[in-house]
PQR file with spaces between the fields and no chain letter, atoms N, CA, C, O and H, PARSE charges and radii, in Angstrom:
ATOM       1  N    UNK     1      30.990   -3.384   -3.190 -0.4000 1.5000
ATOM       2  CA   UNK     1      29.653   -3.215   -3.726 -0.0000 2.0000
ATOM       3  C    UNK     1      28.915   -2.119   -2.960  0.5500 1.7000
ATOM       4  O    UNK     1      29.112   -1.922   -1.761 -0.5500 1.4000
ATOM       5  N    UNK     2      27.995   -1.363   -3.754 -0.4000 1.5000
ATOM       6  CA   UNK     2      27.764   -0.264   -2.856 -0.0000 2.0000
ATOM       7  C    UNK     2      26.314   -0.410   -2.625  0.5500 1.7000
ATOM       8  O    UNK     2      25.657   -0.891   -3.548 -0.5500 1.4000
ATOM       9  H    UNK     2      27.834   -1.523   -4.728  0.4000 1.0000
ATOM      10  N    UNK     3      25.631   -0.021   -1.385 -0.4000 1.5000
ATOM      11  CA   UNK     3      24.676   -0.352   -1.054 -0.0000 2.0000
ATOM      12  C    UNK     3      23.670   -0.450   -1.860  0.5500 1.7000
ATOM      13  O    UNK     3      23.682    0.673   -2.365 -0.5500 1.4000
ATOM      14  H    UNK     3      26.164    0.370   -0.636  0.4000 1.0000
ATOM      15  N    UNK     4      22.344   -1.302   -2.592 -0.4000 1.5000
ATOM      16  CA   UNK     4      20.905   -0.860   -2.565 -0.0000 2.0000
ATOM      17  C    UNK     4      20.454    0.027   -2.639  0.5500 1.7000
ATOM      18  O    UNK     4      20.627    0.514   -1.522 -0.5500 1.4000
ATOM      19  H    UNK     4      22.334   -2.214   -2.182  0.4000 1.0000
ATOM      20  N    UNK     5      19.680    1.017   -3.462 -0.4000 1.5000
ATOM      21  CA   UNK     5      18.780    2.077   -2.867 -0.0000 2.0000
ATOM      22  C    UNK     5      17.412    1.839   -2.775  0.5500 1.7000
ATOM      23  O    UNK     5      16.955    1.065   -3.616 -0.5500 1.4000
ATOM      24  H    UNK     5      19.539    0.621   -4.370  0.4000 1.0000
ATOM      25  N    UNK     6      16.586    2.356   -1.891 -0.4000 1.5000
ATOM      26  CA   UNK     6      15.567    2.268   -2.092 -0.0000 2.0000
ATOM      27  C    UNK     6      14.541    2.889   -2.944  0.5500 1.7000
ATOM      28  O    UNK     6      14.821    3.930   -3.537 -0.5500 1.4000
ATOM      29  H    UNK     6      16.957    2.985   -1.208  0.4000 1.0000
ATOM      30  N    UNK     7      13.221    2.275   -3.077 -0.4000 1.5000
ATOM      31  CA   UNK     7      12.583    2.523   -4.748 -0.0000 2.0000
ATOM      32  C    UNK     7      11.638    3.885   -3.897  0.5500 1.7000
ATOM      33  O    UNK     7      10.857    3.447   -3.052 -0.5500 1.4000
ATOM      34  H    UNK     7      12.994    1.429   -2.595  0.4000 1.0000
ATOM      35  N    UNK     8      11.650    5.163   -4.024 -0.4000 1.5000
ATOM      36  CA   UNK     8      11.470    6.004   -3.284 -0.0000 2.0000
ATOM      37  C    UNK     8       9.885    6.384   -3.465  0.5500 1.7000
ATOM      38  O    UNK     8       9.420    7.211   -2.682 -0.5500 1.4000
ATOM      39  H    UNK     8      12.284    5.519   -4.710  0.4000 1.0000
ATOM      40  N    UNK     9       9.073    5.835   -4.427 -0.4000 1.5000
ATOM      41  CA   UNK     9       7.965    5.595   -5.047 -0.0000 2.0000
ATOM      42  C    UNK     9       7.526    4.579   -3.923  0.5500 1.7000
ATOM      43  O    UNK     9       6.930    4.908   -2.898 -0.5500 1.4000
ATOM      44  H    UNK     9       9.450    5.162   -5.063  0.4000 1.0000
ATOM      45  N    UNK    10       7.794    3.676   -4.160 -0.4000 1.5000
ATOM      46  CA   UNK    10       7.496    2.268   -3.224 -0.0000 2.0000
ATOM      47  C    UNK    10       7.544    2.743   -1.119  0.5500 1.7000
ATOM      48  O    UNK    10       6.836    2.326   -0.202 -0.5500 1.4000
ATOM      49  H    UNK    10       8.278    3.408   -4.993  0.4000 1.0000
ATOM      50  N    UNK    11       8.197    3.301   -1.124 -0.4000 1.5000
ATOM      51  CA   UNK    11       8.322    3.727    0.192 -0.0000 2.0000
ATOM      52  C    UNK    11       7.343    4.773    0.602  0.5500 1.7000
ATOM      53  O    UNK    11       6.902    4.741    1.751 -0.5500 1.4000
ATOM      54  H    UNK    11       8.771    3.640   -1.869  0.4000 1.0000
ATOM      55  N    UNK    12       7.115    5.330    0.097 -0.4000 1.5000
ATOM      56  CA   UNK    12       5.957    6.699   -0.113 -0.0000 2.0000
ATOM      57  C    UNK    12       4.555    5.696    0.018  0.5500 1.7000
ATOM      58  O    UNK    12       3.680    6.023    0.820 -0.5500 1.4000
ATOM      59  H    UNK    12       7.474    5.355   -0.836  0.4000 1.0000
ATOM      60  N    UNK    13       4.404    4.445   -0.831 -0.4000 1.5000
ATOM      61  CA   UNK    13       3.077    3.722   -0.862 -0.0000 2.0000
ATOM      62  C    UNK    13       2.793    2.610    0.044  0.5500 1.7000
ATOM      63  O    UNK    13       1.771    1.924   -0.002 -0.5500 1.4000
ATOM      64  H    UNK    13       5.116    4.180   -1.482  0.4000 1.0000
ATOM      65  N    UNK    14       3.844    2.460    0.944 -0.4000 1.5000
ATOM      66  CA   UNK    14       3.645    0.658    1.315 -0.0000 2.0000
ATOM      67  C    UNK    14       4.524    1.059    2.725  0.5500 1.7000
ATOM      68  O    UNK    14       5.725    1.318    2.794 -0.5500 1.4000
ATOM      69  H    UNK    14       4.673    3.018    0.982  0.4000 1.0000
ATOM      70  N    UNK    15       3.653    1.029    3.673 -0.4000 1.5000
ATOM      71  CA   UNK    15       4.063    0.777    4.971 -0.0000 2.0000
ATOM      72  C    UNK    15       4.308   -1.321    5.650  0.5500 1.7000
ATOM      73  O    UNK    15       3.397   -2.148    5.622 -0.5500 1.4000
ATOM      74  H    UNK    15       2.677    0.819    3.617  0.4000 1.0000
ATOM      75  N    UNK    16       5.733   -1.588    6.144 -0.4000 1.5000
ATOM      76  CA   UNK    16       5.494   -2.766    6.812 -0.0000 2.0000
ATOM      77  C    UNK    16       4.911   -2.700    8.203  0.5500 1.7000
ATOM      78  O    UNK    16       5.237   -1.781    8.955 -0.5500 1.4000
ATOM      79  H    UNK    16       6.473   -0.916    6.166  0.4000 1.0000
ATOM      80  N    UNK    17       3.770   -3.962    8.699 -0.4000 1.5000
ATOM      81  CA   UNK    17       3.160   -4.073    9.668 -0.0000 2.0000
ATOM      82  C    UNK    17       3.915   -4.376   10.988  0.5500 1.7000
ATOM      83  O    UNK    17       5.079   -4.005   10.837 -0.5500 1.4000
ATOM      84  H    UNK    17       3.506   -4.708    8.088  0.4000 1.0000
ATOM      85  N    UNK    18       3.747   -4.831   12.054 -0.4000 1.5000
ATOM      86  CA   UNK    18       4.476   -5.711   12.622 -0.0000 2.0000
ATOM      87  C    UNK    18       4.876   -7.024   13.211  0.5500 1.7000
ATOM      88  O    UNK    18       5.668   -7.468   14.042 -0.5500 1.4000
ATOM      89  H    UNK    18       2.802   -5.133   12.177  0.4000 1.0000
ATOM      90  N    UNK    19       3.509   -7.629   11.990 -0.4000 1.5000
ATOM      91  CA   UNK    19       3.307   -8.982   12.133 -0.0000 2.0000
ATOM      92  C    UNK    19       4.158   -9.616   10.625  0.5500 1.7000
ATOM      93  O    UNK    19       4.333  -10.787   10.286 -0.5500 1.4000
ATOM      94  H    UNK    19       2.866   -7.268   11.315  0.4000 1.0000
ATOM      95  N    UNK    20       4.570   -8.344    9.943 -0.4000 1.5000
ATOM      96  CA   UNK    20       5.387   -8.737    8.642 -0.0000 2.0000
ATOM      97  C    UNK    20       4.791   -8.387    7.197  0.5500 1.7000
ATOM      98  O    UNK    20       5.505   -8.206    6.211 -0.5500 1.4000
ATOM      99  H    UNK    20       4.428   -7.393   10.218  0.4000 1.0000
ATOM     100  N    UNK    21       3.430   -8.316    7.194 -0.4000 1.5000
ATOM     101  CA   UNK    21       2.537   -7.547    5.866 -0.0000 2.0000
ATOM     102  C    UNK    21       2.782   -6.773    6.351  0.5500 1.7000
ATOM     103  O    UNK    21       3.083   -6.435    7.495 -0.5500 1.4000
ATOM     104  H    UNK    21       2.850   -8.463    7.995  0.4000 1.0000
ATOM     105  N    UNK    22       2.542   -6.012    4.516 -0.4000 1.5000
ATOM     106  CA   UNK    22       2.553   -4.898    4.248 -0.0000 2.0000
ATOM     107  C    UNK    22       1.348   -4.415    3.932  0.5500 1.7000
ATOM     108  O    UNK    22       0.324   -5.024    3.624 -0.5500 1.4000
ATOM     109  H    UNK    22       2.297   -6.286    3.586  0.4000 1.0000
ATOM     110  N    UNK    23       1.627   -2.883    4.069 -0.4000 1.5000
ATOM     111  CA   UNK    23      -0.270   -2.499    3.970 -0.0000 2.0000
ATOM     112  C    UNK    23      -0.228   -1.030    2.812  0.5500 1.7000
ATOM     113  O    UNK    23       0.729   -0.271    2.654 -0.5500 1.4000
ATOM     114  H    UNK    23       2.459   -2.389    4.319  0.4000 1.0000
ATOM     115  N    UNK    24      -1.118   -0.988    2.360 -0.4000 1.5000
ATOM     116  CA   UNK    24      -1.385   -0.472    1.362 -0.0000 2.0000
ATOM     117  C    UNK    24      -2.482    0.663    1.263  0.5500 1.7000
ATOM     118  O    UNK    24      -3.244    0.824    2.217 -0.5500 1.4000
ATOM     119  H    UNK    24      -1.895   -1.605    2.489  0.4000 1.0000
ATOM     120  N    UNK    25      -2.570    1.358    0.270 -0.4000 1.5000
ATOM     121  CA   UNK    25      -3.630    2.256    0.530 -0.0000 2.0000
ATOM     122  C    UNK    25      -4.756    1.883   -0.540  0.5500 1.7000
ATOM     123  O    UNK    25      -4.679    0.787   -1.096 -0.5500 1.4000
ATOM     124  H    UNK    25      -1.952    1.227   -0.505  0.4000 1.0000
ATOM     125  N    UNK    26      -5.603    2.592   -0.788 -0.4000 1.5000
ATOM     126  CA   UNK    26      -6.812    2.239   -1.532 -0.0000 2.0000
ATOM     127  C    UNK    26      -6.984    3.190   -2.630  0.5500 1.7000
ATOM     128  O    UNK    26      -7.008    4.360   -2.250 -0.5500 1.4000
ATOM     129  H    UNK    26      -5.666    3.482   -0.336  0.4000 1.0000
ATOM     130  N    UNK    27      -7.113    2.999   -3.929 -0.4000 1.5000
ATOM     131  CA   UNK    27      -6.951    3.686   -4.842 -0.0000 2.0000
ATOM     132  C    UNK    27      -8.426    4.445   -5.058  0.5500 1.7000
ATOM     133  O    UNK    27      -9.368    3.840   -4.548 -0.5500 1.4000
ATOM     134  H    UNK    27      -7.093    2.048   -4.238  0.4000 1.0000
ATOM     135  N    UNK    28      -8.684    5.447   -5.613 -0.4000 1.5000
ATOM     136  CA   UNK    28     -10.204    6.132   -6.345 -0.0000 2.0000
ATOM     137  C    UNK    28     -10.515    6.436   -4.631  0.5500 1.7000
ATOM     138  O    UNK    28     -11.402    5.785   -4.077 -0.5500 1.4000
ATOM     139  H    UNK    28      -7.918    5.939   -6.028  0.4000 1.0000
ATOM     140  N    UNK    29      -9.797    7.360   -3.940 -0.4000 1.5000
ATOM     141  CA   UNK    29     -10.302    8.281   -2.773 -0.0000 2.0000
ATOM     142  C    UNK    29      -9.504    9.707   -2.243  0.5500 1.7000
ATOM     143  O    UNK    29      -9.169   10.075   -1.117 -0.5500 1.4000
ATOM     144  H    UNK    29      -9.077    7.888   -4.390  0.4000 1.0000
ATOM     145  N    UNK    30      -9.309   10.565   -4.113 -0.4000 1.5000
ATOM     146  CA   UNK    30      -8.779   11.658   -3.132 -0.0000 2.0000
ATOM     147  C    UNK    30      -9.837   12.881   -3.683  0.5500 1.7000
ATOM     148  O    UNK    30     -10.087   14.003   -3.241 -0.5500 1.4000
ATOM     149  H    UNK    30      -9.581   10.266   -5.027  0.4000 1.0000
ATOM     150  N    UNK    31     -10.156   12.392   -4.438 -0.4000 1.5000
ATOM     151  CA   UNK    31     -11.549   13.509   -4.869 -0.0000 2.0000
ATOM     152  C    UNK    31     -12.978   12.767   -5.732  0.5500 1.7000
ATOM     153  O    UNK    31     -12.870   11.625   -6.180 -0.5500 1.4000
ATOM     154  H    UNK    31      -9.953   11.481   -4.797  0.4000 1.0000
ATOM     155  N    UNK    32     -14.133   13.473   -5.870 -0.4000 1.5000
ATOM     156  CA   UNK    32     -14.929   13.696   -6.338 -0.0000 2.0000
ATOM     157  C    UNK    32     -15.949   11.938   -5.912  0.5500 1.7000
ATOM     158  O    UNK    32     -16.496   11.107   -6.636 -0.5500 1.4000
ATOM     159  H    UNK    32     -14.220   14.401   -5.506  0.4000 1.0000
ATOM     160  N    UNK    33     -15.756   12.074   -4.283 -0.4000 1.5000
ATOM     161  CA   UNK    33     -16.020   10.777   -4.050 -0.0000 2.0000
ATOM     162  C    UNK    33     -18.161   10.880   -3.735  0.5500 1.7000
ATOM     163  O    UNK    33     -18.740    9.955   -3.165 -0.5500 1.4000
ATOM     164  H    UNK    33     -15.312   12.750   -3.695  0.4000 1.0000
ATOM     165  N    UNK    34     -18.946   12.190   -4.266 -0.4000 1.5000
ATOM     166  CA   UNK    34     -19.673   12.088   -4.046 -0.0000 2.0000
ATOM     167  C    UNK    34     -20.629   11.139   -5.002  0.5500 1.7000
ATOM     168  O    UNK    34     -21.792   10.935   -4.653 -0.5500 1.4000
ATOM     169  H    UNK    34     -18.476   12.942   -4.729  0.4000 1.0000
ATOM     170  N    UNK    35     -20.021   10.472   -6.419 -0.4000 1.5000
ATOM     171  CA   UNK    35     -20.371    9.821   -7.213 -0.0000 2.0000
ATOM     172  C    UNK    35     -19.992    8.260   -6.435  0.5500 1.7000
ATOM     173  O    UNK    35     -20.206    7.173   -6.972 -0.5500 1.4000
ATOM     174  H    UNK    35     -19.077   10.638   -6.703  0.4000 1.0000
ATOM     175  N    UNK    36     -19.544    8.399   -5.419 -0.4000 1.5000
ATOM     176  CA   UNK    36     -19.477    6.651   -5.224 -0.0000 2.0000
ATOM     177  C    UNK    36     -20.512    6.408   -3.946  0.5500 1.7000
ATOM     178  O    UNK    36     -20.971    7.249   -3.173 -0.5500 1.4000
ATOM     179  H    UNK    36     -19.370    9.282   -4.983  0.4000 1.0000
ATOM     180  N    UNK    37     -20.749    4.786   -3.993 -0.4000 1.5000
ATOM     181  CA   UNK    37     -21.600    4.822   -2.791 -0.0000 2.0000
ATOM     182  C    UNK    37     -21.172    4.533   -1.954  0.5500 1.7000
ATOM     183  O    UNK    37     -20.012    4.129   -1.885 -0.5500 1.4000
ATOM     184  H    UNK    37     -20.376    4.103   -4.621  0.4000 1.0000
ATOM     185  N    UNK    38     -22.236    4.672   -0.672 -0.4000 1.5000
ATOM     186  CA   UNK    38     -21.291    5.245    0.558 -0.0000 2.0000
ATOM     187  C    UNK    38     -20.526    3.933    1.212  0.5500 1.7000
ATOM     188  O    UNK    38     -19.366    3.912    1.621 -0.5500 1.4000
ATOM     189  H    UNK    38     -23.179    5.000   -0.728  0.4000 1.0000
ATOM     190  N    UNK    39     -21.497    2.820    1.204 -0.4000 1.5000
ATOM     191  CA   UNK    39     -20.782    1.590    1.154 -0.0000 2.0000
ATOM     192  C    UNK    39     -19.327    1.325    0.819  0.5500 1.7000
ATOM     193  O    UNK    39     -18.463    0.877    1.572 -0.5500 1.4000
ATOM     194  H    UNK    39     -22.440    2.837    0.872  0.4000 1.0000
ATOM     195  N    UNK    40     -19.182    1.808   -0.884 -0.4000 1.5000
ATOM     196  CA   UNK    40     -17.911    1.246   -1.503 -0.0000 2.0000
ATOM     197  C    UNK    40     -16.828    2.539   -0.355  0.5500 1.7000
ATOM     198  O    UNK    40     -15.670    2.204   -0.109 -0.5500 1.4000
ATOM     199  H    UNK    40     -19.884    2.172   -1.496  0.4000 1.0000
ATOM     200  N    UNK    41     -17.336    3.831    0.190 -0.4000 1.5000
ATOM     201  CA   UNK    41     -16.003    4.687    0.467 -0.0000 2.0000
ATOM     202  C    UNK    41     -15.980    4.511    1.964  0.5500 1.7000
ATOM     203  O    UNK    41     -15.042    4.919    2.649 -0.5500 1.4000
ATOM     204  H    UNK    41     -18.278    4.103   -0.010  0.4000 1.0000
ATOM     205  N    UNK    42     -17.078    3.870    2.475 -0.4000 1.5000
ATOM     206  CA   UNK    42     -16.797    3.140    4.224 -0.0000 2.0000
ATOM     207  C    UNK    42     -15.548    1.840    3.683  0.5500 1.7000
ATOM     208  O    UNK    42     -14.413    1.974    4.140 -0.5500 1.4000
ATOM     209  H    UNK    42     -17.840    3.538    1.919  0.4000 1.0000
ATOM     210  N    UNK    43     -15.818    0.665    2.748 -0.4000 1.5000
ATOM     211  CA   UNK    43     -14.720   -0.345    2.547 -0.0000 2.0000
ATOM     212  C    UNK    43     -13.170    0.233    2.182  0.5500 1.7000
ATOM     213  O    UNK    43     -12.037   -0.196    2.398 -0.5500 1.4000
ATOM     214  H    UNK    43     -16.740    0.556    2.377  0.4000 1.0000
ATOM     215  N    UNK    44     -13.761    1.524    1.462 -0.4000 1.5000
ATOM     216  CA   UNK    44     -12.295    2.134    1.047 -0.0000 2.0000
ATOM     217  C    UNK    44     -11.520    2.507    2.104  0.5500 1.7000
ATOM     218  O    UNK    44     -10.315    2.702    1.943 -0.5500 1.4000
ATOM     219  H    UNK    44     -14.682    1.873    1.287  0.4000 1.0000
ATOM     220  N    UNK    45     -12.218    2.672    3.501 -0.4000 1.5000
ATOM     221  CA   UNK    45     -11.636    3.181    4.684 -0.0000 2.0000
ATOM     222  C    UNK    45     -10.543    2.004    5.467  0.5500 1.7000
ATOM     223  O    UNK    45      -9.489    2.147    6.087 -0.5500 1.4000
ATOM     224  H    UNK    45     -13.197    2.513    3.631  0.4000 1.0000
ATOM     225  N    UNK    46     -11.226    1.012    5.159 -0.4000 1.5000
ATOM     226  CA   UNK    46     -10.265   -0.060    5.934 -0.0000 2.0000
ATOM     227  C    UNK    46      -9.366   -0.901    5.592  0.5500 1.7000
ATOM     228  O    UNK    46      -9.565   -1.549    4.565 -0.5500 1.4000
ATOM     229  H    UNK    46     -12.082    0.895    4.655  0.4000 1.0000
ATOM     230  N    UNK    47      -8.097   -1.120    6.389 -0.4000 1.5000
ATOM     231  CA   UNK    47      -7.076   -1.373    6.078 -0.0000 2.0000
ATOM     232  C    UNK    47      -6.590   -2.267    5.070  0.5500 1.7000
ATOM     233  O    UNK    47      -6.967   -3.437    5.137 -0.5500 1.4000
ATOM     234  H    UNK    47      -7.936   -0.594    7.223  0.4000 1.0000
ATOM     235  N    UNK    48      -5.859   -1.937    4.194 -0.4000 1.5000
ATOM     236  CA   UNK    48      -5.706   -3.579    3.091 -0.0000 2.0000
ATOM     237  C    UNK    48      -4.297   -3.668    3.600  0.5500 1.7000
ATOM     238  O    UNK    48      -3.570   -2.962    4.299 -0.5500 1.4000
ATOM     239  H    UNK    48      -5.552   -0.987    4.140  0.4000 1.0000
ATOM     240  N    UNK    49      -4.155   -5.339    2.685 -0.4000 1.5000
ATOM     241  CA   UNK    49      -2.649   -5.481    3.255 -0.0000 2.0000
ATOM     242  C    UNK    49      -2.530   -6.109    1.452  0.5500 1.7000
ATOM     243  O    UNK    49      -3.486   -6.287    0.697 -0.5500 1.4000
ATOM     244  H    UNK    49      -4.746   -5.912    2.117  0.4000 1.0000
ATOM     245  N    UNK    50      -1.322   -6.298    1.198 -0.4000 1.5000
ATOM     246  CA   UNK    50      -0.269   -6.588   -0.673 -0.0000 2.0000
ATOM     247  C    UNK    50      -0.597   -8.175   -0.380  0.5500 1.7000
ATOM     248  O    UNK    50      -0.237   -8.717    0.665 -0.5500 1.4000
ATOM     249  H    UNK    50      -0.545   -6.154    1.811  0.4000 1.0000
ATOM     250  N    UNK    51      -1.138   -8.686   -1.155 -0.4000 1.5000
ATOM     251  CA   UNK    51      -0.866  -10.270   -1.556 -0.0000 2.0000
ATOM     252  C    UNK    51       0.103  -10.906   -1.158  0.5500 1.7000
ATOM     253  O    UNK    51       1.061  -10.302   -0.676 -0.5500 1.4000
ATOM     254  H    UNK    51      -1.431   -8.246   -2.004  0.4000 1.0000
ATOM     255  N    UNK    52       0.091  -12.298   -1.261 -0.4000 1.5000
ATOM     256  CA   UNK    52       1.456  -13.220   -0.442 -0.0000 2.0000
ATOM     257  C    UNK    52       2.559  -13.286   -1.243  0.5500 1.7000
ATOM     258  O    UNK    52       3.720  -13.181   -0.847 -0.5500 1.4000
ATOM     259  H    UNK    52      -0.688  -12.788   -1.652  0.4000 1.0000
ATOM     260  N    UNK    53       2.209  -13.456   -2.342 -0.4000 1.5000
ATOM     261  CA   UNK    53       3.325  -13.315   -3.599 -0.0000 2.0000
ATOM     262  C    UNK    53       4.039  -12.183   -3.586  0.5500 1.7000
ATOM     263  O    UNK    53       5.254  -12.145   -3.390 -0.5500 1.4000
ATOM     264  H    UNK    53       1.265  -13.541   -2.663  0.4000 1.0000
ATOM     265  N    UNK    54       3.303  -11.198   -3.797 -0.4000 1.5000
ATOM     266  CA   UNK    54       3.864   -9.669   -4.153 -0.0000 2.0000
ATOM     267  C    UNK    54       4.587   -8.986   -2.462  0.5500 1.7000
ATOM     268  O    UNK    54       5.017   -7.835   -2.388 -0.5500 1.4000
ATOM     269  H    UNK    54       2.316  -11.229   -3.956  0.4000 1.0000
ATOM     270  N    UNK    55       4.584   -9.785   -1.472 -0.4000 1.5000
ATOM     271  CA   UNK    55       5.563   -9.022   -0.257 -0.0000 2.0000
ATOM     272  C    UNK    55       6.880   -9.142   -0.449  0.5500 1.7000
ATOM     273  O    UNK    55       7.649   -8.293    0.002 -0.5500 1.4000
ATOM     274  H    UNK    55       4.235  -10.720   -1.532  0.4000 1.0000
ATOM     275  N    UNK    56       7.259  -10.077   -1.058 -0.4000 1.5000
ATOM     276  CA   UNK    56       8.873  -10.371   -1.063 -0.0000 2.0000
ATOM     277  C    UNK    56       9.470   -9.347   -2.158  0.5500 1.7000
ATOM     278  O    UNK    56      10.619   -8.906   -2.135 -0.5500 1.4000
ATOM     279  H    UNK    56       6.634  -10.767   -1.425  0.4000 1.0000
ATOM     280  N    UNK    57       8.441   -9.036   -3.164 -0.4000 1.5000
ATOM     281  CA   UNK    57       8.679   -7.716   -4.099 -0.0000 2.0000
ATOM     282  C    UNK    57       8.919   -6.412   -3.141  0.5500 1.7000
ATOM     283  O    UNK    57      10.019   -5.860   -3.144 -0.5500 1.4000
ATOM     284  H    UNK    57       7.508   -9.395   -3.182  0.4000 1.0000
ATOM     285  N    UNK    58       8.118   -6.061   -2.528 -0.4000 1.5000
ATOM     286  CA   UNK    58       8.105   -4.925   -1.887 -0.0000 2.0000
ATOM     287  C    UNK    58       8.977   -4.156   -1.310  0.5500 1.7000
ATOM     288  O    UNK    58       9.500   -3.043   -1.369 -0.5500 1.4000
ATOM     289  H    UNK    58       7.224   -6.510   -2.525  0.4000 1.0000
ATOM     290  N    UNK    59       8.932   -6.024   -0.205 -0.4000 1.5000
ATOM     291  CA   UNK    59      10.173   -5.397    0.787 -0.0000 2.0000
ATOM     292  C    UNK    59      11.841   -5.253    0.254  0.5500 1.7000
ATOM     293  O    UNK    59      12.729   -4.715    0.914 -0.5500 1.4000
ATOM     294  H    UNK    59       8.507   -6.928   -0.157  0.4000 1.0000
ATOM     295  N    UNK    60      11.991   -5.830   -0.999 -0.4000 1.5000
ATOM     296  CA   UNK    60      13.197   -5.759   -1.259 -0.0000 2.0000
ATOM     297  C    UNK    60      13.476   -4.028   -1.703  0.5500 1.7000
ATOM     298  O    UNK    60      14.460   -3.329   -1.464 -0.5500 1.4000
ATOM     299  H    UNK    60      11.269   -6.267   -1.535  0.4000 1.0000
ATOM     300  N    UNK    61      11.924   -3.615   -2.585 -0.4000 1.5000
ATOM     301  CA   UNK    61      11.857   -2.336   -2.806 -0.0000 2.0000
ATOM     302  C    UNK    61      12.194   -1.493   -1.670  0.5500 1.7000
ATOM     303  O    UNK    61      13.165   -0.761   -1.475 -0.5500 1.4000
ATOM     304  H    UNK    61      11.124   -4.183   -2.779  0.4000 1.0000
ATOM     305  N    UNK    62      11.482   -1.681   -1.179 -0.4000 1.5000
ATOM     306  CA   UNK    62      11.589   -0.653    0.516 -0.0000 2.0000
ATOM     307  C    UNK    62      13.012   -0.633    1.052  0.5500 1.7000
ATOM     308  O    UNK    62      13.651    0.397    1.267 -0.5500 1.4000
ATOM     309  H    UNK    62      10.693   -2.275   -1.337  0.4000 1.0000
ATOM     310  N    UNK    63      13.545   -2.169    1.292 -0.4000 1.5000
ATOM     311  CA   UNK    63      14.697   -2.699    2.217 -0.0000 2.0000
ATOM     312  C    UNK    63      15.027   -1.949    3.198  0.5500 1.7000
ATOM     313  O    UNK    63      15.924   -2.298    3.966 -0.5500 1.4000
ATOM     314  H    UNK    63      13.025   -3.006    1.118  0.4000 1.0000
């Protein structure tokens, strides 16, 4: 059987932590962010991590 590949999309988006989440980026922040408020693009700054369900998806993506 020949190895797995990885989903090369998925690897590009989803770093693993080292407590085991995965972390993610934040969507609506690579342009024209002077229409948002400043509030919503300070929250956009900080770290998210993928739902509990959706890690076991990921990492198989990544592997």
């Amino acid at each position: 059987m020949p190895k797995m590949k990885s989903v090369k999309g998925a690897v590009k988006r989803f770093k693993v932590k080292k407590n085991g989440t995965v972390k993610r980026g934040t969507a609506f922040r690579s342009h024209i962010l002077t229409k948002q408020d400043a509030q919503t693009r300070r929250d956009q700054n900080t770290p998210k991590v993928i739902a509990k369900v959706d890690e076991a998806n990921i990492k198989a993506m990544i592997n």
